[in-house]
PDB file with one MODEL, atoms N, CA, C and O in Angstrom:
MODEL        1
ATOM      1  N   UNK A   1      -9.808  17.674  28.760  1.00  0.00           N
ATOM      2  CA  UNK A   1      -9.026  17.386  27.588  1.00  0.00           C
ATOM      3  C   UNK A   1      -8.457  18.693  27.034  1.00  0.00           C
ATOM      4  O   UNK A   1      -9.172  19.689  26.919  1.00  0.00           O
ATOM      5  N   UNK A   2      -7.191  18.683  26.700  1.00  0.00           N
ATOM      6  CA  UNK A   2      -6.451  19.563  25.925  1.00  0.00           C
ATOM      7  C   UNK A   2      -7.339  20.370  24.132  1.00  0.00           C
ATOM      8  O   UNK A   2      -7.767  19.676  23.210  1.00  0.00           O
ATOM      9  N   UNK A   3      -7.350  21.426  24.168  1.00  0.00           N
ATOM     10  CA  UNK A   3      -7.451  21.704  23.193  1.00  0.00           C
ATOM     11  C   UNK A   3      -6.623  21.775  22.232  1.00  0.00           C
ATOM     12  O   UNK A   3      -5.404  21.640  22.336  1.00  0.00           O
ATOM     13  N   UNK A   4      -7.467  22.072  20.870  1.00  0.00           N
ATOM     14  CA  UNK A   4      -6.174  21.602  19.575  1.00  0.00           C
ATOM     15  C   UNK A   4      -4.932  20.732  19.773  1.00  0.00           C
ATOM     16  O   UNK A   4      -3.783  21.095  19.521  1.00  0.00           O
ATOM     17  N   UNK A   5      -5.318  19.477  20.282  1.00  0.00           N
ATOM     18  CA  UNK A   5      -4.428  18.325  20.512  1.00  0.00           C
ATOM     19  C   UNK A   5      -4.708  17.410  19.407  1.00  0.00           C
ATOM     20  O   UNK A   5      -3.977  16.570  18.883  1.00  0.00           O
ATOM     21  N   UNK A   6      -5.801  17.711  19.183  1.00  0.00           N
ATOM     22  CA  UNK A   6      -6.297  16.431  17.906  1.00  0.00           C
ATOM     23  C   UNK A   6      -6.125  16.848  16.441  1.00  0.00           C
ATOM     24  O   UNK A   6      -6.715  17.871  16.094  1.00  0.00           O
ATOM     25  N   UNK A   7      -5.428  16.218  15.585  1.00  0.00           N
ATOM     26  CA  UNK A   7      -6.201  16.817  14.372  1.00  0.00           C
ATOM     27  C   UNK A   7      -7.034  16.940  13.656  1.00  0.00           C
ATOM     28  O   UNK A   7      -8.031  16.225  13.755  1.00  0.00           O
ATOM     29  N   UNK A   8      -6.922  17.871  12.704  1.00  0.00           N
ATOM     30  CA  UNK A   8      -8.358  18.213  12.056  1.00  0.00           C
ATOM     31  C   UNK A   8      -8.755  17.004  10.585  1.00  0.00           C
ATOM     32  O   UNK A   8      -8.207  16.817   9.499  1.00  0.00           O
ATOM     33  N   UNK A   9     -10.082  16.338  11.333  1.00  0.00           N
ATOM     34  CA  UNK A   9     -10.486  15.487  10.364  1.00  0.00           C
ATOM     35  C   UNK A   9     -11.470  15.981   9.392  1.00  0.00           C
ATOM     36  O   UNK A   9     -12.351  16.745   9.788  1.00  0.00           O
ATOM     37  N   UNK A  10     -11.409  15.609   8.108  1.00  0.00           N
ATOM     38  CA  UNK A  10     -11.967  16.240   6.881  1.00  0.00           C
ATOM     39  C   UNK A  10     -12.606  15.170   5.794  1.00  0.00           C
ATOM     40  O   UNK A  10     -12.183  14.028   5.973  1.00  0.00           O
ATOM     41  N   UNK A  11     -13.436  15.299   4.823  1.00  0.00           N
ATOM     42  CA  UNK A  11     -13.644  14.491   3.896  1.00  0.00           C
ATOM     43  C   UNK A  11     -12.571  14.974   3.150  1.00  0.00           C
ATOM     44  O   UNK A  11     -12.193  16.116   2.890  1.00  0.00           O
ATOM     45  N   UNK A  12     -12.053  13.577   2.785  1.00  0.00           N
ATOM     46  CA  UNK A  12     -11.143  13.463   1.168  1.00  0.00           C
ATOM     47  C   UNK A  12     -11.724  12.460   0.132  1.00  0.00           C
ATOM     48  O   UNK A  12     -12.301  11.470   0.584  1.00  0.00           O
ATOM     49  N   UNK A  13     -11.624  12.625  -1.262  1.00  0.00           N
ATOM     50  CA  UNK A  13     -11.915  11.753  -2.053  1.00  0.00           C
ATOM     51  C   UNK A  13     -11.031  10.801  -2.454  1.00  0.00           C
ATOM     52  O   UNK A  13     -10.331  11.316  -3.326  1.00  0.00           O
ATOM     53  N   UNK A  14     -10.621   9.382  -2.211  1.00  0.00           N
ATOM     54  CA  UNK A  14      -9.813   8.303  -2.675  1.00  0.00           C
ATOM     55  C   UNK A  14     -10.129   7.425  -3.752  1.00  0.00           C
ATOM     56  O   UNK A  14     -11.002   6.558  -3.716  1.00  0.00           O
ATOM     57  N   UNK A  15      -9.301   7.717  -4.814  1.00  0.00           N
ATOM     58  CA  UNK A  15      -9.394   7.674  -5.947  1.00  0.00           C
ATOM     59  C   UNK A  15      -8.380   6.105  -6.289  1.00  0.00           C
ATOM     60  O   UNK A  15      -7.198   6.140  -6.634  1.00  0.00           O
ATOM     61  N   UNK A  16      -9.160   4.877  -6.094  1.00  0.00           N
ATOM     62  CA  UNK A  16      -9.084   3.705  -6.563  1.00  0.00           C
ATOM     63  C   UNK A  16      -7.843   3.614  -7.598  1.00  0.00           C
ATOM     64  O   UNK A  16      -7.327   4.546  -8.215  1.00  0.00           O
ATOM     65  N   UNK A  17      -7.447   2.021  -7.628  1.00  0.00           N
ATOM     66  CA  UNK A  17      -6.689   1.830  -8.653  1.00  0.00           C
ATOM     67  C   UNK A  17      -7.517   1.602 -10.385  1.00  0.00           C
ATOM     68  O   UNK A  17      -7.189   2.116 -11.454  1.00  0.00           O
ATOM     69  N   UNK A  18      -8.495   0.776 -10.120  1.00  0.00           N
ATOM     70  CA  UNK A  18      -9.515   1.016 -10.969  1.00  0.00           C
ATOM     71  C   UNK A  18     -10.886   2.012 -11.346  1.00  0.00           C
ATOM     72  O   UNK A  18     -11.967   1.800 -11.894  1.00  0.00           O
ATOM     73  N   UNK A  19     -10.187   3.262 -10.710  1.00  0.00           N
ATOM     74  CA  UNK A  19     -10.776   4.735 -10.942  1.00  0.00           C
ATOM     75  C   UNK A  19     -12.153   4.630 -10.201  1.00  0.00           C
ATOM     76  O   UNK A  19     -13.079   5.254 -10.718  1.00  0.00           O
ATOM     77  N   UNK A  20     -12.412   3.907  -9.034  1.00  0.00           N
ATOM     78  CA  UNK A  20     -13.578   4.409  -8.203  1.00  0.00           C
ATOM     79  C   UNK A  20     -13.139   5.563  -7.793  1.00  0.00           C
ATOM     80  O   UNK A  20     -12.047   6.054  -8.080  1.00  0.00           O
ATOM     81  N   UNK A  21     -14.188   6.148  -6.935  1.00  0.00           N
ATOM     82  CA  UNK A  21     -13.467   6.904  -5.972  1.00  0.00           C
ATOM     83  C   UNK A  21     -14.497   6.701  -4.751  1.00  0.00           C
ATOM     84  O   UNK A  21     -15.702   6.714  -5.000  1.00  0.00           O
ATOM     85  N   UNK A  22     -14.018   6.507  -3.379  1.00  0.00           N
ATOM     86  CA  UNK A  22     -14.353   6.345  -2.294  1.00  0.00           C
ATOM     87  C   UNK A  22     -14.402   7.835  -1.023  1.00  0.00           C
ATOM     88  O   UNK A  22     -13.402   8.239  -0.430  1.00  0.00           O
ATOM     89  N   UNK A  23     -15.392   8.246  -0.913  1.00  0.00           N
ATOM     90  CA  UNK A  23     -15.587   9.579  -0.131  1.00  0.00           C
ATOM     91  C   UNK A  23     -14.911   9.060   1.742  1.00  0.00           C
ATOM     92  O   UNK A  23     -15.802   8.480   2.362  1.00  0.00           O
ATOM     93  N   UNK A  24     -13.620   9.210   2.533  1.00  0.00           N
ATOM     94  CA  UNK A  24     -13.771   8.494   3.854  1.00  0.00           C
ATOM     95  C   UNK A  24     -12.741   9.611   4.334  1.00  0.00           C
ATOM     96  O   UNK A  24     -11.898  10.238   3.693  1.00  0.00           O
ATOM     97  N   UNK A  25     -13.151   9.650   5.888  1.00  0.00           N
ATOM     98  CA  UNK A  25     -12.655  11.008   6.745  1.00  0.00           C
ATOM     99  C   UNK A  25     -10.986  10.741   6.687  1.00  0.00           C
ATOM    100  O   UNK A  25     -10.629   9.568   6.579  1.00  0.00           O
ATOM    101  N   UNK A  26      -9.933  11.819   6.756  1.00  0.00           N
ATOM    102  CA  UNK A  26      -8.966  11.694   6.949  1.00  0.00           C
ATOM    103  C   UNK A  26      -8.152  12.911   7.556  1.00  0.00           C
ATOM    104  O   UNK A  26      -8.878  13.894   7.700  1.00  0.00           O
ATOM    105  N   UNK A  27      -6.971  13.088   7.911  1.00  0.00           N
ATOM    106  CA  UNK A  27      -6.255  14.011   8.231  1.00  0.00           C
ATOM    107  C   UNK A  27      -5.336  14.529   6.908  1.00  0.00           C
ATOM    108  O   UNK A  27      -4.947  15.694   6.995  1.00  0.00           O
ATOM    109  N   UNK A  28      -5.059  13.997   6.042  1.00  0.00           N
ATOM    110  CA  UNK A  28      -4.336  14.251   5.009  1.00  0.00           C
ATOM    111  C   UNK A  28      -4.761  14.900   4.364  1.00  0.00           C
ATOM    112  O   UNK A  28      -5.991  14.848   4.381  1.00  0.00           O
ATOM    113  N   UNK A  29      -4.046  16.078   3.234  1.00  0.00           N
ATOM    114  CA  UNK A  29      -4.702  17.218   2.355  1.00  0.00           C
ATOM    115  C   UNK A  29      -5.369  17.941   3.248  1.00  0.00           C
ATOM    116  O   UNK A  29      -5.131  17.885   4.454  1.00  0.00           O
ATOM    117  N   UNK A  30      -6.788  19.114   2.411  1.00  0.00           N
ATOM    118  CA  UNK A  30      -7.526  19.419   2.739  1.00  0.00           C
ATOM    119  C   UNK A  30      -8.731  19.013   2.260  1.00  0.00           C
ATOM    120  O   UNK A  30      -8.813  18.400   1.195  1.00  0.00           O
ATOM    121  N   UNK A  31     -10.035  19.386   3.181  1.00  0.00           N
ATOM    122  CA  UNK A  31     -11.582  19.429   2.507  1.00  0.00           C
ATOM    123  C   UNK A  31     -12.030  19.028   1.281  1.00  0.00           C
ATOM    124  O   UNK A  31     -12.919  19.809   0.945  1.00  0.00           O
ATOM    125  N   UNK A  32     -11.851  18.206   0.465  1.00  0.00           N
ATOM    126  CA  UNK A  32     -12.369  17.787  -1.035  1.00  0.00           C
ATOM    127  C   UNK A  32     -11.514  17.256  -1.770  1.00  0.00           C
ATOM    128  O   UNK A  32     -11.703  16.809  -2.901  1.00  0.00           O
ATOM    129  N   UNK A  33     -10.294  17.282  -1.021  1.00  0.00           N
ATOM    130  CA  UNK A  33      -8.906  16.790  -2.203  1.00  0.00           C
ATOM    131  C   UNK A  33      -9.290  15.470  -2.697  1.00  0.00           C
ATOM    132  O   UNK A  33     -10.381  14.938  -2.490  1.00  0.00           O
ATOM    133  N   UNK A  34      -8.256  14.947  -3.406  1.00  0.00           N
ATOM    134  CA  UNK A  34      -8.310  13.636  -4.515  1.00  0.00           C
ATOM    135  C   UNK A  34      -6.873  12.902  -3.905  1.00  0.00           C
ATOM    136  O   UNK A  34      -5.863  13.605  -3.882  1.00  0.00           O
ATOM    137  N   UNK A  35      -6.806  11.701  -3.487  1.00  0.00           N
ATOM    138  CA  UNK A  35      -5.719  11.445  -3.219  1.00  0.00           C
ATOM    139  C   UNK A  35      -5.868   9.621  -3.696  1.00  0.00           C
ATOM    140  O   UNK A  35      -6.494   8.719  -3.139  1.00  0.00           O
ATOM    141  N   UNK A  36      -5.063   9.608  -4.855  1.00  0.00           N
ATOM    142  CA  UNK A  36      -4.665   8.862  -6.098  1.00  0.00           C
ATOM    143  C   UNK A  36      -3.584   7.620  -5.641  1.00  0.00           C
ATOM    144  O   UNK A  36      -2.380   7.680  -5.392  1.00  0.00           O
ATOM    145  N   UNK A  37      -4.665   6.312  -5.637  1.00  0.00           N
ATOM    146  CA  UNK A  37      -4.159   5.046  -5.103  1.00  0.00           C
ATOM    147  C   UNK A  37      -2.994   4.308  -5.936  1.00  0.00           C
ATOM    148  O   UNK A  37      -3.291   3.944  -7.074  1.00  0.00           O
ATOM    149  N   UNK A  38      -1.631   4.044  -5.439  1.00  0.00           N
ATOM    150  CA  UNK A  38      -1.188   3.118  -6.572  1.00  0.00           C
ATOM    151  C   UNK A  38      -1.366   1.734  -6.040  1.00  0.00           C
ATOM    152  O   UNK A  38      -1.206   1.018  -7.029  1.00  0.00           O
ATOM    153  N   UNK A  39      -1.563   1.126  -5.214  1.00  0.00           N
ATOM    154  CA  UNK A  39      -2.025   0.092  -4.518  1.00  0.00           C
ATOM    155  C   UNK A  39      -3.181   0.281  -3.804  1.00  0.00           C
ATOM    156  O   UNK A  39      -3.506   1.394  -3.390  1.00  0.00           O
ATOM    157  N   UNK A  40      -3.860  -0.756  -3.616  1.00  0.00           N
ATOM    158  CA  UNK A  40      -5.424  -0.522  -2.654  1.00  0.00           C
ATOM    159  C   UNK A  40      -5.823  -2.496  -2.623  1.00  0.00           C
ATOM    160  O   UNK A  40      -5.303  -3.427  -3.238  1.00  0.00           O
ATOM    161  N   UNK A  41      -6.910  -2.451  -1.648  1.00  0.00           N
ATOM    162  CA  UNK A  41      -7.238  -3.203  -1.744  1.00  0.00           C
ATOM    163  C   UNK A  41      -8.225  -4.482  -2.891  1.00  0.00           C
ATOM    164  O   UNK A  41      -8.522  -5.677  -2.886  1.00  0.00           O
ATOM    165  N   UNK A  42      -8.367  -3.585  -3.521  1.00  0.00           N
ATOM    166  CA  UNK A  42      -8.586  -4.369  -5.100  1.00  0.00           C
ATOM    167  C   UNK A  42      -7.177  -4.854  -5.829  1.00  0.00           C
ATOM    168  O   UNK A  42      -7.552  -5.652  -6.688  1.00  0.00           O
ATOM    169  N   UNK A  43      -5.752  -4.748  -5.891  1.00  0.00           N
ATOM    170  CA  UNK A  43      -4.932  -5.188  -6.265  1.00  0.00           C
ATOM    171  C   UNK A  43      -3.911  -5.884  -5.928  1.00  0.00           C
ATOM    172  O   UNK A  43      -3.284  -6.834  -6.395  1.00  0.00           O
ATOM    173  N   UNK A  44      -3.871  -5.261  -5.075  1.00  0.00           N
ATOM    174  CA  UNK A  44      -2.776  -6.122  -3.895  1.00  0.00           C
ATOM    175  C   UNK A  44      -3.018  -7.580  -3.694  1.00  0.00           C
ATOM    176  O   UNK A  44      -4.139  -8.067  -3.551  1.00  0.00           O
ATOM    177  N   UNK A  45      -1.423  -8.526  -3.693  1.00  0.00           N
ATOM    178  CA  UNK A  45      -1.956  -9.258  -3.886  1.00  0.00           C
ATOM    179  C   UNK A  45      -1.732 -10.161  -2.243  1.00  0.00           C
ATOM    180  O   UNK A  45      -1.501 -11.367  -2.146  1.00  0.00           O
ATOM    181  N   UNK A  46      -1.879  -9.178  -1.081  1.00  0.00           N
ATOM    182  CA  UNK A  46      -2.406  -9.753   0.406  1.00  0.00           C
ATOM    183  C   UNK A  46      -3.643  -9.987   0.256  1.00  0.00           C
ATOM    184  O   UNK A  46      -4.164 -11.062   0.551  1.00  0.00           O
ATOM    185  N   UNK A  47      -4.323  -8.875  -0.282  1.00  0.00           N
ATOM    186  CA  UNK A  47      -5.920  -9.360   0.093  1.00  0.00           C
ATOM    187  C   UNK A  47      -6.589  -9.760  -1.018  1.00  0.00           C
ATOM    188  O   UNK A  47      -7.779  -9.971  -0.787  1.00  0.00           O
ATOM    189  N   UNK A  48      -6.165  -9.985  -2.425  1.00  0.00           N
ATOM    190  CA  UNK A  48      -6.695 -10.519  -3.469  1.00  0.00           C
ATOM    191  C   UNK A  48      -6.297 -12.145  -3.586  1.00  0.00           C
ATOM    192  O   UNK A  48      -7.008 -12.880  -4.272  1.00  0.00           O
ATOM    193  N   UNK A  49      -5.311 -12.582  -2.994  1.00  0.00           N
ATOM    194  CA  UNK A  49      -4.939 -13.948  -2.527  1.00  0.00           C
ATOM    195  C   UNK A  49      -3.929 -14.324  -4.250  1.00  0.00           C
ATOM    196  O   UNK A  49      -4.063 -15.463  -4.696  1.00  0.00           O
ATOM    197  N   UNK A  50      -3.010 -13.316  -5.050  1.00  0.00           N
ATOM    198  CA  UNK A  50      -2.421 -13.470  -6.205  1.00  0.00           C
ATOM    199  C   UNK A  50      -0.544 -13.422  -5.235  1.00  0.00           C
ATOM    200  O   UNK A  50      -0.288 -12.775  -4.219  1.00  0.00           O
ATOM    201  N   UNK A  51       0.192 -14.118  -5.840  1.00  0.00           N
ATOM    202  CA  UNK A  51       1.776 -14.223  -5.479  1.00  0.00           C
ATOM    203  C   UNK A  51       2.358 -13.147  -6.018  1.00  0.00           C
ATOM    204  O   UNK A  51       1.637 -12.335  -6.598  1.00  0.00           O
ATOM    205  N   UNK A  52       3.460 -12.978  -5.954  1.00  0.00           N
ATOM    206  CA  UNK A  52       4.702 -12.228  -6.092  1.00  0.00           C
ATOM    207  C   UNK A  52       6.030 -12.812  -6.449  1.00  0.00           C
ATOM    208  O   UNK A  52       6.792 -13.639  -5.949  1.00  0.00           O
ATOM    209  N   UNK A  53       6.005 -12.061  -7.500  1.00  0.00           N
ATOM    210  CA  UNK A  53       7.005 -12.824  -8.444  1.00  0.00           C
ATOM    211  C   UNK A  53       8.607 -12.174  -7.608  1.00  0.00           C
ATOM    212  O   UNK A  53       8.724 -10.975  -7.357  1.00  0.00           O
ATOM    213  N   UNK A  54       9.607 -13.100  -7.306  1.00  0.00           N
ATOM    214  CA  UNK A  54      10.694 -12.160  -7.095  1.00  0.00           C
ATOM    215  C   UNK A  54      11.944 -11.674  -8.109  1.00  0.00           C
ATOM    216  O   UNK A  54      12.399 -12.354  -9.029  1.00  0.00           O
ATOM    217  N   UNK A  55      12.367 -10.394  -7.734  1.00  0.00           N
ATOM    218  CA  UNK A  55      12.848 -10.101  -9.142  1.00  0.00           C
ATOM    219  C   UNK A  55      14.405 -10.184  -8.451  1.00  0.00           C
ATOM    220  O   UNK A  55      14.592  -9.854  -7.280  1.00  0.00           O
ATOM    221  N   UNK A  56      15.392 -10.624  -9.257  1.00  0.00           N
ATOM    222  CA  UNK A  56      16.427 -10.834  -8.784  1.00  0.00           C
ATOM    223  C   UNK A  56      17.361 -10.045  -9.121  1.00  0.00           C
ATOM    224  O   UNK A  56      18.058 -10.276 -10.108  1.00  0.00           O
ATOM    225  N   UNK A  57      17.611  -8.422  -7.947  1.00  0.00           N
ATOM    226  CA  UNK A  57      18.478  -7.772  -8.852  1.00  0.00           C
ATOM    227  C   UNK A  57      19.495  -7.601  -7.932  1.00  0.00           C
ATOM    228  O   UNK A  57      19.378  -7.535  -6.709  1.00  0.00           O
ATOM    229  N   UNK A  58      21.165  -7.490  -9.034  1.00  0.00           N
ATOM    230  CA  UNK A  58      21.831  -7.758  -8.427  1.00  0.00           C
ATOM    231  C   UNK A  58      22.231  -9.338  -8.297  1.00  0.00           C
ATOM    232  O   UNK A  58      23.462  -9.331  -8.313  1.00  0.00           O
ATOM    233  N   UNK A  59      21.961 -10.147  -8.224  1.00  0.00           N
ATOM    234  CA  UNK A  59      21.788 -11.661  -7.931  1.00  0.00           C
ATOM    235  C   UNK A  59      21.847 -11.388  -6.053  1.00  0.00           C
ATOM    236  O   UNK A  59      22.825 -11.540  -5.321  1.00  0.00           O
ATOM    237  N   UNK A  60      20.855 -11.078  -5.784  1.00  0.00           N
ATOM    238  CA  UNK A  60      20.851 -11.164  -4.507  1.00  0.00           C
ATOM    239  C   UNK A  60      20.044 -12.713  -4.292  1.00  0.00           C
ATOM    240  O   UNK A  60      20.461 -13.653  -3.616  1.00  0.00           O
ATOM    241  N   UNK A  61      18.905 -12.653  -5.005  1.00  0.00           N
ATOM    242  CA  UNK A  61      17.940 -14.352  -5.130  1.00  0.00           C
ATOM    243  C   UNK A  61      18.998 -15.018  -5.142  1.00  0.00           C
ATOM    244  O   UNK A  61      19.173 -15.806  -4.213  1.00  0.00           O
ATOM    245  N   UNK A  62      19.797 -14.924  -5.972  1.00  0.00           N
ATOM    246  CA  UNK A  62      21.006 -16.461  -6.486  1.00  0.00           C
ATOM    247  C   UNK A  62      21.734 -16.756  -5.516  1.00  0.00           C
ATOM    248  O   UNK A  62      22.073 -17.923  -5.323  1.00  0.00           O
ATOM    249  N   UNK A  63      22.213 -15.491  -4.515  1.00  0.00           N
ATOM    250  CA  UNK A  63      23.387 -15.614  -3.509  1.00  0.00           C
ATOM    251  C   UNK A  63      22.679 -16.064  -2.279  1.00  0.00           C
ATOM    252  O   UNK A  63      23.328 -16.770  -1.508  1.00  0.00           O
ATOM    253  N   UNK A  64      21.314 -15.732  -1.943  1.00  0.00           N
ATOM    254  CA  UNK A  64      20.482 -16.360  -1.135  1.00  0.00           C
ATOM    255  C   UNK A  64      20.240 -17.868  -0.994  1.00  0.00           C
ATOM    256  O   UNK A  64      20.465 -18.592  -0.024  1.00  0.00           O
ATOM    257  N   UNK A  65      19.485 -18.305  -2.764  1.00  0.00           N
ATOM    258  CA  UNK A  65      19.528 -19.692  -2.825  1.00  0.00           C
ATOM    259  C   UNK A  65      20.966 -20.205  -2.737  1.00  0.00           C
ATOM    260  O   UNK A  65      20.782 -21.152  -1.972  1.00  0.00           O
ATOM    261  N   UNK A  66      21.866 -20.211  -2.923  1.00  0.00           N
ATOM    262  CA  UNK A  66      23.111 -20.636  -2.755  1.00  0.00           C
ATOM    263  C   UNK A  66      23.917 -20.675  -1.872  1.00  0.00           C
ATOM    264  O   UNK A  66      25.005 -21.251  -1.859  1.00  0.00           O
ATOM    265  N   UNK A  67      23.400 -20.032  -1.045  1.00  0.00           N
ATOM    266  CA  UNK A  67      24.082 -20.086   0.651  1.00  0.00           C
ATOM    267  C   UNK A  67      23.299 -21.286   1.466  1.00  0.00           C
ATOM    268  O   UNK A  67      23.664 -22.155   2.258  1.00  0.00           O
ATOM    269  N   UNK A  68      22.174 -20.945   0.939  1.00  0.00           N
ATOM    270  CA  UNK A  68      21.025 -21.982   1.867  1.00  0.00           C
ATOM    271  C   UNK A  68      20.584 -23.069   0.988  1.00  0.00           C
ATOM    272  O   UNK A  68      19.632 -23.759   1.350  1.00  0.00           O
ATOM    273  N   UNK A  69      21.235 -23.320  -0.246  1.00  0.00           N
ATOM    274  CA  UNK A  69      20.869 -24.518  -0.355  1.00  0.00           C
ATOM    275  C   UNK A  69      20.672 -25.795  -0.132  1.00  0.00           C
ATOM    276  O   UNK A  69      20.339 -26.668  -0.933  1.00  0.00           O
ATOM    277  N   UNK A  70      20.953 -25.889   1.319  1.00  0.00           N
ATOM    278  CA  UNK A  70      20.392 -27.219   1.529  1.00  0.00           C
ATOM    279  C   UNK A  70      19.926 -27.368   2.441  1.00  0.00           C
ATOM    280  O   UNK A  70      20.004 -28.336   3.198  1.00  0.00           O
ATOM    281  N   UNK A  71      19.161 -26.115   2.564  1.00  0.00           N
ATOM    282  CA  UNK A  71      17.461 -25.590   3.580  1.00  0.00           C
ATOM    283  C   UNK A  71      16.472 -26.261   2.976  1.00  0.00           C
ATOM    284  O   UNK A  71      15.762 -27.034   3.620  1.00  0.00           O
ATOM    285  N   UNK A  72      16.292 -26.032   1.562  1.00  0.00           N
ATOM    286  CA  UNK A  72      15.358 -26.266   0.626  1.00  0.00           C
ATOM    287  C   UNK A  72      14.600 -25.022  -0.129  1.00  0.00           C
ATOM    288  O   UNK A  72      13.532 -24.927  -0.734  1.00  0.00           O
ATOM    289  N   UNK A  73      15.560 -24.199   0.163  1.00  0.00           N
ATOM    290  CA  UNK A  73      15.183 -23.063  -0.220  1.00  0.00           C
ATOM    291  C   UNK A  73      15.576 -22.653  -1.690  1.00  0.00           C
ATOM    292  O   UNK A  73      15.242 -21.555  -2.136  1.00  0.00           O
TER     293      UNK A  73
ENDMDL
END
């Protein structure tokens, strides 16, 4: 195997949306950093099972439903 082919894995601290923080190996930063969640798996709503509201900007929603309206969409 090639040397220095891999990178260098390190502890970082991941710092929750609700201010845990989780100690897990990474390549990002260095040795002890803090790297500050705006999504994670406590909020999101894939793995919390919550919807998504769509925001219609532009009227892109309106020009969508209105092309395909009679998809059922």
């Amino acid at each position: 195997m090639k040397k220095d082919t891999h990178p260098d894995y390190h502890m970082i601290n991941v710092k929750m949306t609700n201010g845990t923080i989780i100690q897990m190996r990474s390549t990002w930063g260095e040795e002890g950093k803090e790297m500050a969640l705006d999504v994670d798996p406590t909020t999101h709503p894939a793995w919390t099972g919550g919807h998504q509201r769509l925001m219609d900007t532009g009227g892109r929603v309106s020009k969508f439903k209105e092309k395909f309206k009679g998809f059922g969409f």
